[in-house]
Biopython code that builds the backbone (N, CA, C, O; Angstrom):
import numpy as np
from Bio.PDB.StructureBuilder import StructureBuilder

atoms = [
    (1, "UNK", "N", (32.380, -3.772, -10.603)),
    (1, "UNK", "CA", (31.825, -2.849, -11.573)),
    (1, "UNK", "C", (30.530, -3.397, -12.148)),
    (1, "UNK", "O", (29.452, -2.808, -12.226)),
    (2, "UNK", "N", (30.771, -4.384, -12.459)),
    (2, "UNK", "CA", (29.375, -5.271, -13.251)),
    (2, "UNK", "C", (28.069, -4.991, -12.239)),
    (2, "UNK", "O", (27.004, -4.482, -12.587)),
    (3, "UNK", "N", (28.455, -5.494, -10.788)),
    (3, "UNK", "CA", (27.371, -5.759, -9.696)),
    (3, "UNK", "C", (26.695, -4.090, -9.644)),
    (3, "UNK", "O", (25.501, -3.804, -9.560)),
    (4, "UNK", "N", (27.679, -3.290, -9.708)),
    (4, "UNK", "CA", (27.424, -1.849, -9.600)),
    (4, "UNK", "C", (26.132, -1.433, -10.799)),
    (4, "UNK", "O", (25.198, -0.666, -10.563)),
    (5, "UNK", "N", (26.330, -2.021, -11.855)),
    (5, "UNK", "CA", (25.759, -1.574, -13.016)),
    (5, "UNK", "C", (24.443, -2.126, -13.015)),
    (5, "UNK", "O", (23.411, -1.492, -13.235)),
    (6, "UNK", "N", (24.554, -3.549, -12.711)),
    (6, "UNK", "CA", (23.496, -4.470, -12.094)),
    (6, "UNK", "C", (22.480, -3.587, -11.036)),
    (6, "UNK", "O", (21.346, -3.296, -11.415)),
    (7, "UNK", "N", (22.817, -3.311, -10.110)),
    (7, "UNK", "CA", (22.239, -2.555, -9.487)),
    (7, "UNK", "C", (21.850, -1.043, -10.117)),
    (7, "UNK", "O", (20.732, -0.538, -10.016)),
    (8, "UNK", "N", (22.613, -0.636, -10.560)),
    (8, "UNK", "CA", (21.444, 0.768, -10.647)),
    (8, "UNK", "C", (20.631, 0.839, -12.193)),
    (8, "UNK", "O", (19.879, 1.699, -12.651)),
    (9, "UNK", "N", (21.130, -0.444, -12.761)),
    (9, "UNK", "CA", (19.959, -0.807, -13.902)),
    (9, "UNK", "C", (18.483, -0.993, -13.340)),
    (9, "UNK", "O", (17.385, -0.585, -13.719)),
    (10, "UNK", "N", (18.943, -1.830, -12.207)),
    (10, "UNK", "CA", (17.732, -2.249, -11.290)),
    (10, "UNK", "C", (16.678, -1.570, -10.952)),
    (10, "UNK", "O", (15.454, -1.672, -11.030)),
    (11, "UNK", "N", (17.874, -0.476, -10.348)),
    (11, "UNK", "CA", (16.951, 0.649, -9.497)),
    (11, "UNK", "C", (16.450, 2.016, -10.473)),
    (11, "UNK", "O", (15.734, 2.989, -10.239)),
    (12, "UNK", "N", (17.048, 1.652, -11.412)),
    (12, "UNK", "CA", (16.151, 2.620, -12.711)),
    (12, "UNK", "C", (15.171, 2.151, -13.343)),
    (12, "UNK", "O", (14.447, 2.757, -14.133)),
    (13, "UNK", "N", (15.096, 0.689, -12.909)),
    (13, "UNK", "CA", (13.844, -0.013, -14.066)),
    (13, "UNK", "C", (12.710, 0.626, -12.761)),
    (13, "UNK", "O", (11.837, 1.416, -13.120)),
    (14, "UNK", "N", (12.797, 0.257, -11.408)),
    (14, "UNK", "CA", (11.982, 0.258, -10.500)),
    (14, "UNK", "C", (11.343, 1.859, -10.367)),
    (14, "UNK", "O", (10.138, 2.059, -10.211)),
    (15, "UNK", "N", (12.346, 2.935, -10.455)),
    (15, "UNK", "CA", (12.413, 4.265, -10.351)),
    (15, "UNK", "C", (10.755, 4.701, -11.734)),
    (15, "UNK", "O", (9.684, 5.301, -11.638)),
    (16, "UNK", "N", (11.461, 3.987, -12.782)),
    (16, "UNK", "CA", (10.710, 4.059, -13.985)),
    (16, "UNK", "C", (9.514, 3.518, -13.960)),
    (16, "UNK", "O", (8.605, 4.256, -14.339)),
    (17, "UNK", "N", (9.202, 2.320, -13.587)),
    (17, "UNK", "CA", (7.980, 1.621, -13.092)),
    (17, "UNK", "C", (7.035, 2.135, -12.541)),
    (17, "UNK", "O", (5.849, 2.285, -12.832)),
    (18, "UNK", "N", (7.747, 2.434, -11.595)),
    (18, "UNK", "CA", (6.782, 3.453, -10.311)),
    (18, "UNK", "C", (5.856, 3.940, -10.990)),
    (18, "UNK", "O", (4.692, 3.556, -11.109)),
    (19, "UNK", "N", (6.551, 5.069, -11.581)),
    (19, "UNK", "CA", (5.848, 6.460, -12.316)),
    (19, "UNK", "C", (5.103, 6.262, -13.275)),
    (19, "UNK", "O", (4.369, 7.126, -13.753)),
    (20, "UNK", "N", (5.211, 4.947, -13.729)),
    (20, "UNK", "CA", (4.258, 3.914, -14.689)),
    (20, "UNK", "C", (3.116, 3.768, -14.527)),
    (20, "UNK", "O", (2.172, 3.952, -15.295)),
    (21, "UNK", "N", (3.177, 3.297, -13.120)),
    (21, "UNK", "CA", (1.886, 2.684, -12.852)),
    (21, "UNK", "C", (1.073, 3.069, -12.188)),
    (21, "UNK", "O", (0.080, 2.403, -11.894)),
    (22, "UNK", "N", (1.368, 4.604, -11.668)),
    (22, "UNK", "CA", (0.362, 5.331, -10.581)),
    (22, "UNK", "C", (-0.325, 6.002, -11.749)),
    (22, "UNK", "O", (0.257, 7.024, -12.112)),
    (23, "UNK", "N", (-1.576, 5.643, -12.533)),
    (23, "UNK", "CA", (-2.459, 5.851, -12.896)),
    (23, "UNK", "C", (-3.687, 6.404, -12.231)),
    (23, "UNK", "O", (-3.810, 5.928, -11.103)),
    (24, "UNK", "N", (-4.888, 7.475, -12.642)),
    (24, "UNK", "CA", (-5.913, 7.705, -12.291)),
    (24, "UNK", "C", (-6.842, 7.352, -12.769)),
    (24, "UNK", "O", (-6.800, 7.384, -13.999)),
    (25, "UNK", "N", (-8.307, 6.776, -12.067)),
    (25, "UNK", "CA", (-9.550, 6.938, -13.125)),
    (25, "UNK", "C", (-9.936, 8.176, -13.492)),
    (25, "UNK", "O", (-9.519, 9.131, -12.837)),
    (26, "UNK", "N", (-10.895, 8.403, -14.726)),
    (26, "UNK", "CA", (-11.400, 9.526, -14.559)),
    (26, "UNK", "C", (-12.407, 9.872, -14.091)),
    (26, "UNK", "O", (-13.341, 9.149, -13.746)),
    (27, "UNK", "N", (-12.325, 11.076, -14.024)),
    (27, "UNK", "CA", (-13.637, 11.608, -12.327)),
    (27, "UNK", "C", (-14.679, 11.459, -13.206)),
    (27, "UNK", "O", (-14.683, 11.318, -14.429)),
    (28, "UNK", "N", (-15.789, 11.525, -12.192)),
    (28, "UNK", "CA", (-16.456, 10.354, -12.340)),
    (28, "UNK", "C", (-17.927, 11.821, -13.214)),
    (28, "UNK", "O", (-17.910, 13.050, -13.285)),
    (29, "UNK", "N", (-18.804, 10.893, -13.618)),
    (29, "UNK", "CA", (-19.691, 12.149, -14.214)),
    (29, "UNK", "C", (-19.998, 13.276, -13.494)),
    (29, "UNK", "O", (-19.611, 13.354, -12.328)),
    (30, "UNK", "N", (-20.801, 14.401, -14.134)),
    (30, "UNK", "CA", (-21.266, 15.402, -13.046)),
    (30, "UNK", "C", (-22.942, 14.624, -12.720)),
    (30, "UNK", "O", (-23.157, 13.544, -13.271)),
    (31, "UNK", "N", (-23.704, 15.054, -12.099)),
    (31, "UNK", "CA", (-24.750, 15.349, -11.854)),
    (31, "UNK", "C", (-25.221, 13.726, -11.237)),
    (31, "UNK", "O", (-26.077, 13.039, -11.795)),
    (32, "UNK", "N", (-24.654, 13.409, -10.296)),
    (32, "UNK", "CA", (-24.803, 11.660, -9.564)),
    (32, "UNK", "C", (-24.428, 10.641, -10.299)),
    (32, "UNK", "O", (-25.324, 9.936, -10.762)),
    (33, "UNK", "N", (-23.277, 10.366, -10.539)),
    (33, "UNK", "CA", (-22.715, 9.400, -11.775)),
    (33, "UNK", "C", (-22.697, 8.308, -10.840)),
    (33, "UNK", "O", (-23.202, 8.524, -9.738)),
    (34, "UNK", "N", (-22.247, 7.262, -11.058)),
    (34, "UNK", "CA", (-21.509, 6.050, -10.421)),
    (34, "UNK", "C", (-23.336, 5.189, -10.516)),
    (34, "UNK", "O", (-23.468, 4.393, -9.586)),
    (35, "UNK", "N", (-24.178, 5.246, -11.139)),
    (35, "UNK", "CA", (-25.592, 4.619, -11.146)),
    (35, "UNK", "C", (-26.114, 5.172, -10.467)),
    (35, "UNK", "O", (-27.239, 4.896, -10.885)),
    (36, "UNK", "N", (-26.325, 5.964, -9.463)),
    (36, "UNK", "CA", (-27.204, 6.692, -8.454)),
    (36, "UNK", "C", (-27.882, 7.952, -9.067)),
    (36, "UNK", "O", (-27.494, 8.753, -9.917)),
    (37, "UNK", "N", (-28.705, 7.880, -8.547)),
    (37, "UNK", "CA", (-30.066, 8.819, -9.001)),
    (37, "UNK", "C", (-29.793, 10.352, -7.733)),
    (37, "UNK", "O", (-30.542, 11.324, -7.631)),
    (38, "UNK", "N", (-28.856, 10.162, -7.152)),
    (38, "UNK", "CA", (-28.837, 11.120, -6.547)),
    (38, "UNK", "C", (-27.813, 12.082, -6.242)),
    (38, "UNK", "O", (-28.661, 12.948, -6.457)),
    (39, "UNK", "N", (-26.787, 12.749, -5.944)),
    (39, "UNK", "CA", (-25.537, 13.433, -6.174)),
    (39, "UNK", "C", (-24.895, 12.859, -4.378)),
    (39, "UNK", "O", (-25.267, 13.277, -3.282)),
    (40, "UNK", "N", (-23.949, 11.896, -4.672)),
    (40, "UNK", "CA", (-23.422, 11.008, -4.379)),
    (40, "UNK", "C", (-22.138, 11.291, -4.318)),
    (40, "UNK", "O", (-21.732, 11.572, -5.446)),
    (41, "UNK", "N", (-21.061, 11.365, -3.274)),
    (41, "UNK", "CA", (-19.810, 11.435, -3.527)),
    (41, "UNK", "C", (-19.226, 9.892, -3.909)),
    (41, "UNK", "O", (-19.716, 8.847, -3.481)),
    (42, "UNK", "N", (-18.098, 9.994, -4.788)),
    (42, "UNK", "CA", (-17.370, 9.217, -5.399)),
    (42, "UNK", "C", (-16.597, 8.362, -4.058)),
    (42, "UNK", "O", (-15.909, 8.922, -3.204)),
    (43, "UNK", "N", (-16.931, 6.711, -4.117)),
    (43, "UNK", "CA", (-16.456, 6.141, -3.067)),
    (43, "UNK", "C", (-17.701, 4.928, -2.365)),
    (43, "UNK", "O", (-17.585, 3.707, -2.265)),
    (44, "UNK", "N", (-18.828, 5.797, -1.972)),
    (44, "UNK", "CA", (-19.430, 5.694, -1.609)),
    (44, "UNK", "C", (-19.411, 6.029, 0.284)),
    (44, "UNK", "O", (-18.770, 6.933, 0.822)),
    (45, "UNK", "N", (-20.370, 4.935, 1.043)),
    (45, "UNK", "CA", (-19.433, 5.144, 2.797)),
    (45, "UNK", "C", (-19.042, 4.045, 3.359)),
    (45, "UNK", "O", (-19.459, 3.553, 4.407)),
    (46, "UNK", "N", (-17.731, 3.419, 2.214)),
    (46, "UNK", "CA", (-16.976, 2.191, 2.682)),
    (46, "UNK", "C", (-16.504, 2.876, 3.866)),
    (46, "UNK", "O", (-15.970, 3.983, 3.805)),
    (47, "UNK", "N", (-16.744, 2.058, 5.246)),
    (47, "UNK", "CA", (-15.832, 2.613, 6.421)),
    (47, "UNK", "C", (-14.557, 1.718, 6.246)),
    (47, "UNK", "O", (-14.534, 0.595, 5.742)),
    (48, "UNK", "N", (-13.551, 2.392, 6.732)),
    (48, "UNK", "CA", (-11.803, 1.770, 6.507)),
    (48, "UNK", "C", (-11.500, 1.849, 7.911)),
    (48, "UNK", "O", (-10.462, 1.262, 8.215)),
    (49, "UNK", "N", (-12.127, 2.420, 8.866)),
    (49, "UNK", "CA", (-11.401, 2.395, 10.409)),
    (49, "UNK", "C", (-10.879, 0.937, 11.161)),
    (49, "UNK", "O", (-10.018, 0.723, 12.014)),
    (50, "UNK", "N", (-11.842, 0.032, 10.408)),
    (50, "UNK", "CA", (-11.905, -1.508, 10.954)),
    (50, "UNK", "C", (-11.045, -2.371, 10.160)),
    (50, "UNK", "O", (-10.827, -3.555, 10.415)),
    (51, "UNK", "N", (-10.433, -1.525, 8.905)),
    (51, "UNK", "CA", (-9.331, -2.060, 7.969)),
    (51, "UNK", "C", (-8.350, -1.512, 8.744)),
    (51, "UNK", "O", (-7.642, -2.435, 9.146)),
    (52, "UNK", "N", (-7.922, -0.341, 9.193)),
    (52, "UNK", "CA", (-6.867, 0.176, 9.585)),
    (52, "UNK", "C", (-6.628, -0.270, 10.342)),
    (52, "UNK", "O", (-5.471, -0.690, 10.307)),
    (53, "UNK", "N", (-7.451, -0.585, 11.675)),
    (53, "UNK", "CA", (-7.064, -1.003, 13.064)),
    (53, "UNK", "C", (-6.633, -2.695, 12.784)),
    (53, "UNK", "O", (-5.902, -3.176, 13.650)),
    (54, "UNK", "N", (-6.998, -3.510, 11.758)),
    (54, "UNK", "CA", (-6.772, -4.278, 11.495)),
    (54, "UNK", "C", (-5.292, -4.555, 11.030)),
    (54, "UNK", "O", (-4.490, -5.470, 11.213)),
    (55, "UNK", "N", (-5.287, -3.391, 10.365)),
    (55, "UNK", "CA", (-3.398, -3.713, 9.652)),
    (55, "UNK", "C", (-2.813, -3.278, 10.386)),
    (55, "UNK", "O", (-1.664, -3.282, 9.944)),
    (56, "UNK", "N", (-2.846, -2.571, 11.946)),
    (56, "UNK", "CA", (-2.272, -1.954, 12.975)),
    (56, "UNK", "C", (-1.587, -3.502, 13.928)),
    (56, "UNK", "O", (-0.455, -3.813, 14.299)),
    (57, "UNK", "N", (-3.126, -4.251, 14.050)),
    (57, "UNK", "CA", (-3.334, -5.296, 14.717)),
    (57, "UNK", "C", (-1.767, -6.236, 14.792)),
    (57, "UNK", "O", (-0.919, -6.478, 15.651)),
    (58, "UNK", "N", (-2.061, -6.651, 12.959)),
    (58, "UNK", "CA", (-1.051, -7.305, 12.746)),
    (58, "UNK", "C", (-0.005, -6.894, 12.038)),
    (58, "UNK", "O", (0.610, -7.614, 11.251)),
    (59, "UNK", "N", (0.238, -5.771, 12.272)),
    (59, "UNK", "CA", (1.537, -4.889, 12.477)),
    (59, "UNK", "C", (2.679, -5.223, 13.608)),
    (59, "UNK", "O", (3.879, -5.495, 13.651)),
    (60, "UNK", "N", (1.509, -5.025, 14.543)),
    (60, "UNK", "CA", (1.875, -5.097, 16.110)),
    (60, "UNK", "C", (2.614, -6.446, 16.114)),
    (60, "UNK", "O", (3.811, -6.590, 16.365)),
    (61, "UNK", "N", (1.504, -7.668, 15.720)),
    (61, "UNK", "CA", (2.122, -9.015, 16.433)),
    (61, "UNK", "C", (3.365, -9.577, 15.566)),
    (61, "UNK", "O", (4.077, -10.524, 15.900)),
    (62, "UNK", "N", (3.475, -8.887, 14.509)),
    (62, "UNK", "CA", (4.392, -9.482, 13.480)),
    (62, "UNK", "C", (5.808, -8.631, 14.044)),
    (62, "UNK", "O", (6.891, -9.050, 13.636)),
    (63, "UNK", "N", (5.792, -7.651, 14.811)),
    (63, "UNK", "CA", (6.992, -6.871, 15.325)),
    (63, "UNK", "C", (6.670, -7.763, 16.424)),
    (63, "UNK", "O", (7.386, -8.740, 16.202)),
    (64, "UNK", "N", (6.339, -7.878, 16.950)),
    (64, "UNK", "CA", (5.971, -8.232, 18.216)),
    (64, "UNK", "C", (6.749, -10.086, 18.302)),
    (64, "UNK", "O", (7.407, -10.555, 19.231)),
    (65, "UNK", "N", (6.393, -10.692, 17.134)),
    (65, "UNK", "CA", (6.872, -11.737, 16.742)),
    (65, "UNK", "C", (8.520, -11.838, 16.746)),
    (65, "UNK", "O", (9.249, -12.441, 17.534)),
    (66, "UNK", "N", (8.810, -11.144, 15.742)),
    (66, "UNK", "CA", (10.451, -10.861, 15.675)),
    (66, "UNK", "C", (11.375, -10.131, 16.671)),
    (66, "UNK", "O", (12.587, -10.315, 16.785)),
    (67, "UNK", "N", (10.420, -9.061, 17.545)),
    (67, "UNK", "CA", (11.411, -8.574, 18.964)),
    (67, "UNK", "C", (11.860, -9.843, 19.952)),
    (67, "UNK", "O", (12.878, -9.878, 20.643)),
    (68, "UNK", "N", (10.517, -11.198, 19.804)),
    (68, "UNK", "CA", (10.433, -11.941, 20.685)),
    (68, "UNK", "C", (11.780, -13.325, 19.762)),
    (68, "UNK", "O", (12.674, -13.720, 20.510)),
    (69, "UNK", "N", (11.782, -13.730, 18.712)),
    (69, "UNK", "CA", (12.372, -14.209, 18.122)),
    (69, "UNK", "C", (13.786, -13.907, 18.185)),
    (69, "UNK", "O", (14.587, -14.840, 18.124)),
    (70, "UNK", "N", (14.259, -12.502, 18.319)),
    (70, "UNK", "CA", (15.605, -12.229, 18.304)),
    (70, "UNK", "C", (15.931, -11.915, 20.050)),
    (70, "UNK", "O", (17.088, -11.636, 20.364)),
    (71, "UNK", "N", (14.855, -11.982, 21.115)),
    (71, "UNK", "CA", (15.528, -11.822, 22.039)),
    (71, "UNK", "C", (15.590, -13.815, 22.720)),
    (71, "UNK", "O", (16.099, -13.982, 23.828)),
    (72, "UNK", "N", (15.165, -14.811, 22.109)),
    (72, "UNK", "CA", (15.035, -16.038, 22.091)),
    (72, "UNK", "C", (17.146, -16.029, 21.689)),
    (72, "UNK", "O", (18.269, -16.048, 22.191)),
    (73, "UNK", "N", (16.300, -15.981, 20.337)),
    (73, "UNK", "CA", (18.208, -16.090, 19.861)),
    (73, "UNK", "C", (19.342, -15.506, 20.404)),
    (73, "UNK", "O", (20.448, -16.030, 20.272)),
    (74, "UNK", "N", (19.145, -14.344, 21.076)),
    (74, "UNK", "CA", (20.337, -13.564, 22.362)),
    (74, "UNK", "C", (20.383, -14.524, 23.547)),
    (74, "UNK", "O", (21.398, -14.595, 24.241)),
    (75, "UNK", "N", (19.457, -15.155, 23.755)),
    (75, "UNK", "CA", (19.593, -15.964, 25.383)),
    (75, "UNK", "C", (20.182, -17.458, 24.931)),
    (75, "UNK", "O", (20.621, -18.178, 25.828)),
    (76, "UNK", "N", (20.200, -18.044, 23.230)),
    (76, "UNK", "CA", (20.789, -19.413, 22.983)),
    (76, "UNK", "C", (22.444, -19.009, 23.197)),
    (76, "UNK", "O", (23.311, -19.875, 23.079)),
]
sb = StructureBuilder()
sb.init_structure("model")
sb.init_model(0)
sb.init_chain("A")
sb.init_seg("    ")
for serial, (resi, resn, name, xyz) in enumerate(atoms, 1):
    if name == "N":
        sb.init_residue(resn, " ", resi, " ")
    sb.init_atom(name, np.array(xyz, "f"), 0.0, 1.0, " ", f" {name:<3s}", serial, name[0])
structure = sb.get_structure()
């Protein structure tokens, strides 16, 4: 009973948290805000394709790691 209570105290602090902390900035001025003299979307043109393929990368080898790790440990 205790462990039970333990747990979904847990998972209500976390539930509660969440919803805590997903905060927004506020949008940003009208008429070219962010220092630019010119009407500018918010962001700027950070490219992310070379972030993504990156966390894909080592996505891959870290599964890739543990398929190889647990088929090691099936053949001991």
């Amino acid at each position: 009973m205790k462990t039970r209570l333990l747990k979904f105290a847990g998972s209500l602090m976390l539930i509660i948290a969440s919803t805590v902390v997903f905060a927004q900035d506020p949008p940003p001025p009208p008429n070219g805000g962010h220092g630019q003299n010119n009407n500018q979307t918010p962001g700027g043109s950070a490219p992310i394709g070379s972030g993504i393929a990156l966390l894909l990368s080592m996505a891959a080898l870290y599964g890739g790691k543990k398929v190889y790790d647990a088929r090691k440990k099936l053949m001991e």
